[in-house]
C-alpha positions, 0 to 999 in steps of 0.5 A: 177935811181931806182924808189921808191914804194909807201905803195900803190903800193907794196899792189897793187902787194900784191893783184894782186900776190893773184888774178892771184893764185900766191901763189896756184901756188907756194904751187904746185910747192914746194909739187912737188919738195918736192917729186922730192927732196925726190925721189933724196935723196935731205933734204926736209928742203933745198928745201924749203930754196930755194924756199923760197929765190927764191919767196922772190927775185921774189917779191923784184925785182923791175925791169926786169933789175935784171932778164936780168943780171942774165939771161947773166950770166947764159947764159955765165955759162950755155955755157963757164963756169966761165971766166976770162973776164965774166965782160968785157963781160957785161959792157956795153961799150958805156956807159962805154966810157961816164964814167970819171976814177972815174965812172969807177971804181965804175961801175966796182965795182957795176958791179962786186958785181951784177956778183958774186950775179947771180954766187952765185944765178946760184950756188944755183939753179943749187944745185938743178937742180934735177928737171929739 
């Protein structure tokens, strides 16, 4: 179960993204890829879009829990492509064993929102891979 921040908690993580230079970091990696983008032809406008929603979903993440997902996903796309059994790649199945049939089917469902989520992310970043 997720735990639940305090109003004290997410200043804290305000006040420590501002210490460590976070945002500095991020205004010189966005005016380089803005050249980048421009030099490839890439709308300036959809640079920011995305670097926009990438910042945003760094902040929002509660957890490494997301990352790692994410990170499995793109290992299976980056290698295979997508695949017809990608869920059963990820499903955990010890635990998918402990599960009554209705916990199944709602894990295969919340299973497979959080699978079309990092192909959409994959998709996004992978638009602008003019970078790399």
């Amino acid at each position: 179960m997720e735990e639940r921040k305090t109003f004290k908690d997410y200043c804290k993580e305000a006040k420590k993204r501002l210490k460590t230079g976070f945002w500095q970091d991020y205004r010189e990696k966005l005016a380089r890829e803005i050249v980048l983008a421009k030099e490839a032809g890439v709308s300036e406008s959809k640079v920011k879009d995305f670097y926009t929603a990438k910042v945003s979903g760094e902040i929002r993440r509660s957890g490494n829990a997301e990352e790692d997902f994410y990170l499995k996903v793109k290992s299976i796309l980056d290698t295979e492509g997508e695949i017809p059994d990608a869920i059963g790649r990820l499903t955990d199945k010890a635990y998918y064993q402990t599960l009554s049939y209705e916990e199944k089917q709602r894990y295969n469902l919340e299973l497979s929102e959080k699978y079309l989520k990092a192909v959409e992310r994959y998709r996004r970043e992978s638009a602008l891979s003019f970078a790399r």
